[in-house]
Phi, psi and omega in degrees: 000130177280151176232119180257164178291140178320325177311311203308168201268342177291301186295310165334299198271333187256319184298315175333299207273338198270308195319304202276338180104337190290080149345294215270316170291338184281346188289296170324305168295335176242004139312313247243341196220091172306121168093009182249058177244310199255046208241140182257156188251139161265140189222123180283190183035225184307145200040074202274154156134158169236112167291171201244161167272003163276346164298297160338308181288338191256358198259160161010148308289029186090218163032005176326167173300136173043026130358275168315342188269329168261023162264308192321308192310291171320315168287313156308355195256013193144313187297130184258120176316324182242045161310159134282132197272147181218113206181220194263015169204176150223088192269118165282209187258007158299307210271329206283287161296342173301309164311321187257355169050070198235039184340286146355281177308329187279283205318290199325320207267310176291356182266326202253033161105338211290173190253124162339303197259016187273125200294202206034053189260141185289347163262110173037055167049008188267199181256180190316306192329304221285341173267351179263311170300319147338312209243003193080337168322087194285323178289342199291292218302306145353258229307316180304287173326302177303340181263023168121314208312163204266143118326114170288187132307315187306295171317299174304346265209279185273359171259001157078059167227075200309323206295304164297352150320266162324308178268045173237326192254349173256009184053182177099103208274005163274354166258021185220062166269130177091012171269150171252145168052022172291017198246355162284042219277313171288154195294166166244230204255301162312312156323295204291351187242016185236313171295337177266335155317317181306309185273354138307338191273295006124290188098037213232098183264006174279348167286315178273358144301326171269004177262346176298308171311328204246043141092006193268138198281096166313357196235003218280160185256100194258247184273131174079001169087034211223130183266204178310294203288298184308309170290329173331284179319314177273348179269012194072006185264114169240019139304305190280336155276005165271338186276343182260353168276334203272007201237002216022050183294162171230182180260177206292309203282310170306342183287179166263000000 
């Protein structure tokens, strides 16, 4: 892959034309320079690293102009849907939008091929599902599952899909179609106390009753520095965080 500085007058002039949603110049520019569909931008100091130009179309905050018309675009001229970012991560531009709970972008990147299931996600190396969940994105993380994706405990956990829940903690690799990694099988203490952090995160409170029931620590101090009752609280679940006072969970600032 060739790679120019974000600086260049060519990278500029393409980020612009990607930025803006402007089809018809991004078509002219990649008429006009054979082999720059598939060419990555390096960008130094803050957000270091080089990205693809389907990254560009996926980054922060997403929802750009034409979007599906410029990932299309870009992938007939060339771009491969599952580059990688190279840098302090290898995010392709699926996890980007996943990220950006960037729906649009998402359908587009899976119409042109991207792979679902492609590992380097900045929450725990996993896949796009695992950065919508991560980050909360809730319509992206919906929007996967219907296009296939495989499921962790963590993922199922916090998207309230108990059925799949029950079978990662009860085995039986004949119930574990739409599971990722069900054939290692059962969670351990830890695993069952990082999924019930999850459905608290998530809002999912028939889950996280029942993983509370399989032994999981209401108190555990979890991502961000955050317990059960505390991400509950930040996520807007107030079933679940009414139900974890009433179980005498505390908040971060409330433990000893």
């Amino acid at each position: 892959m060739a790679v120019v500085d974000a600086g260049n007058a060519l990278a500029v002039e393409v980020t612009r034309a990607i930025r803006a949603g402007d089809v018809t110049a991004l078509r002219k520019l990649l008429d006009a320079h054979p082999g720059l569909a598939a060419t990555g931008i390096r960008q130094e100091g803050e957000a270091a690293g080089t990205r693809s130009l389907l990254h560009l179309a996926t980054d922060w905050p997403g929802h750009l102009p034409s979007a599906p018309e410029v990932i299309a675009t870009l992938v007939a001229a060339g771009a491969d849907p599952n580059a990688r970012f190279v840098g302090a991560h290898s995010e392709t531009p699926l996890h980007w939008a996943a990220s950006n709970d960037d729906v649009a972008a998402l359908d587009a990147l899976v119409a042109a091929g991207a792979d679902i299931e492609a590992t380097g996600a900045v929450i725990g190396g996993g896949t796009p599902l695992a950065d919508a969940r991560g980050f909360g994105q809730w319509r992206a993380a919906r929007r996967l599952l219907e296009h296939g994706a495989r499921t962790t405990l963590q993922d199922a956990a916090t998207l309230g899909l108990l059925d799949r829940v029950t079978a990662f903690v009860e085995g039986g690799t004949e119930r574990a179609e739409g599971l990722a990694g069900a054939e290692s099988g059962p969670p351990d203490a830890d695993d069952i106390t990082s999924a019930f952090w999850g459905a608290c995160h998530g809002g999912q409170l028939a889950t996280a009753r029942y993983l509370a029931g399989r032994g999981a620590d209401l108190d555990w101090i979890g991502y961000d520095g955050m317990t059960p009752l505390d991400i509950a609280e930040a996520s807007g679940a107030a079933d679940v965080a009414g139900w974890l006072r009433g179980q005498g969970v505390r908040t971060r600032t409330e433990s000893p």
